[in-house]
PAGUPA-334812 format. One record per residue (C-alpha): x, y, z. Coordinates in steps of 0.001 Angstrom, whole numbers, plus 500000, padded with zeros to 6 digits. Each point is the difference from the previous one (the first is absolute). Layout:
<atoms>
XYZ
...
</atoms>
This chain:
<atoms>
062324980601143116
499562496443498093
497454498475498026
500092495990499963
499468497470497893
498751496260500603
497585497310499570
497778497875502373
498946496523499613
496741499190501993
499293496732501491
499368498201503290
501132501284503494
502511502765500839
502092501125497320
503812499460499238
501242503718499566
503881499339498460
502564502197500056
503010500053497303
503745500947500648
502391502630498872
500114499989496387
497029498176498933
496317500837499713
496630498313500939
500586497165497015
502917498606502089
497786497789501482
498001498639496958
502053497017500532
499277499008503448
496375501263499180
499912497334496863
500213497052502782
497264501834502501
496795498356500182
497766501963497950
497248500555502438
502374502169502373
499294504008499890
503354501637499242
500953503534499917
503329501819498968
501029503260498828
503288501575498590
501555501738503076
500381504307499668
502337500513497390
499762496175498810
498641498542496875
496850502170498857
499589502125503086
501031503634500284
501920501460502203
500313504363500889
504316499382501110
499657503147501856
497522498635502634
501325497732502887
497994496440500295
499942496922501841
498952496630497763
498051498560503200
498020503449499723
499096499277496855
499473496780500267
497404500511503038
498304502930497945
499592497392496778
497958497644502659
497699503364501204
499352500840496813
498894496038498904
498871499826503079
501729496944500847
500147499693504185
501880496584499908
502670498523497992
502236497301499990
503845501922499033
502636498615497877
503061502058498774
503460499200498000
503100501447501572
499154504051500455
496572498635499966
500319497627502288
501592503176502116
496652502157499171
497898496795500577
501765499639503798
499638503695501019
496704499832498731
498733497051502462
502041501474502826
498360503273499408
496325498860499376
499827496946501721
496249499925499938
499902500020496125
502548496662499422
498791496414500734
503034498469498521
503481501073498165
502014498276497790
503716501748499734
501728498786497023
504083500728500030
499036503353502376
501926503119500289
499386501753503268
498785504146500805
502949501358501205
502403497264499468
503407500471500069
501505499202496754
503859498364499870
502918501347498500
499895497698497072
496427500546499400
500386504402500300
502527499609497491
498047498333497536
497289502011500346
502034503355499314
501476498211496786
496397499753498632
499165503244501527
502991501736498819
498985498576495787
496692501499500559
500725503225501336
502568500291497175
497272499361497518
500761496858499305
496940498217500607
500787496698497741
503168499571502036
498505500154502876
497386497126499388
502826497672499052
502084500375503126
496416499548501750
499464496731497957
503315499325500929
499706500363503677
500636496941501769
497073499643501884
498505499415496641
502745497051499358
496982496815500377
498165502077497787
501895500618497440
500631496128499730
495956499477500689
497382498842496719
498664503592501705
503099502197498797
498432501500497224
497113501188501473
501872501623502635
502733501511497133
496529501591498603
498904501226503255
503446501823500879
499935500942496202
496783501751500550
500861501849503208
499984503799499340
502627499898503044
498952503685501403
501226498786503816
503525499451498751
500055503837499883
497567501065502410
497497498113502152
497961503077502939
499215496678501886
499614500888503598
502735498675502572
498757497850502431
501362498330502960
501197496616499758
497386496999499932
502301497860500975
499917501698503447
495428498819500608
500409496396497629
499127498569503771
496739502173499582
499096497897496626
496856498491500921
498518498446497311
500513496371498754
503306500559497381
501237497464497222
503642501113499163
501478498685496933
503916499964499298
502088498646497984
503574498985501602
501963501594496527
498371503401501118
502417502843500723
501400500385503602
498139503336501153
496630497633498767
501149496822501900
500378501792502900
496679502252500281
498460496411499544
501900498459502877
498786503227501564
496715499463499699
499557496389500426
502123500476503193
497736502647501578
496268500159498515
497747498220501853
498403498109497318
502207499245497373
500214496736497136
502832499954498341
500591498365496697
503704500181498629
500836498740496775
503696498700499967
500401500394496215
497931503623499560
501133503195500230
498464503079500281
497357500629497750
497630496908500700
497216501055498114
501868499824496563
501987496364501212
497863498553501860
496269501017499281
498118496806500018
501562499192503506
499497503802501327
496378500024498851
499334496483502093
501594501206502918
498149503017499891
496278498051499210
501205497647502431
501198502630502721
496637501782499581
497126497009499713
501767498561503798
</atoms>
């Protein structure tokens, strides 16, 4: 039901596979990527629905399926996972449910599978989801823009870049997203066995403060790195320091 789109960097050792975040597409990274050493394989794709790749809205998915059948089909049998906010969520449930196929994670800002969203997060949600179902669409990317959890951003040398990003977004899951329900991860984080580098930034909205507490608190193997003056979207404010933390994280 979905047809995806990428690109693949080949180099020296496993490859990074990075995951973007609601809203965005694969070239969300290209500024963390810019301060990567240029030896180190890479791989990233537009989630279903995302970017360039398709998506049939009548079939139900999951975005760790696909994400598992993208490695099959490059036959790629061990990655290092990195993923921004819903990635980071897909990146998690990914090592938790193929444990064998991650030898490190990076979770930048994470969401969690499952998670319980606040009140004050809901309602902004159903604001943007309301402008999109209406038709809308335009509205609906400026009260995203607008969301707080974007605040750092917005103030970042990065803002633009995101602006295009959300600009770009087709924003199909505002109406209707067939992703499977699944049970909450935050229920198995003790189960995360891999070595994990969480980056935060301490201007991040509450729901993402607290999933990183979460997981620092009850993975086994967790570095944390939290930036007092970032927000959420670390990638666009912070990419030369997310890139060395990440080369750093994965040359230990």
């Amino acid at each position: 039901g979905a047809s995806l789109a990428g690109d693949r960097r080949d180099g020296h050792g496993l490859p990074l596979v990075l995951v973007h975040g609601m809203g965005e597409s694969r070239t969300g990274w290209d500024r963390v990527i810019a301060h990567l050493p240029p030896d180190m394989p890479l791989l990233r794709h537009d989630l279903r629905g995302f970017g360039e790749s398709t998506c049939d809205e009548t079939v139900e998915y999951d975005h760790t399926d696909d994400l598992l059948a993208l490695l099959d089909a490059l036959g790629i049998e061990r990655v290092s996972l990195c993923g921004l906010s819903m990635g980071g969520a897909i990146a998690a449930s990914f090592a938790l449910d193929h444990p064998g196929r991650v030898e490190r994670l990076v979770l930048v800002s994470p969401a969690l599978a499952g998670w319980e969203w606040s009140a004050e997060w809901r309602a902004l949600w159903r604001e943007v989801s309301m402008a999109a179902r209406a038709g809308e669409m335009d509205r609906a990317r400026d009260l995203w823009w607008r969301h707080p959890m974007f605040a750092a951003a917005r103030e970042s040398e990065g803002a633009a870049d995101l602006r295009r990003e959300i600009d770009r977004f087709a924003g199909r899951q505002w109406v209707r997203d067939p992703q499977r329900k699944v049970l909450p991860d935050v229920d198995r984080l003790h189960r995360l066995a891999c070595p994990t580098l969480l980056l935060t930034g301490a201007r991040d909205f509450a729901d993402f403060r607290l999933i990183g507490d979460l997981i620092e608190g009850t993975a086994p193997q967790v570095t944390r790195i939290d930036y007092a003056d970032a927000g959420h979207m670390l990638p666009f404010e912070r990419p030369r320091d997310t890139a060395g933390a990440i080369t750093r994280f994965l040359g230990d």
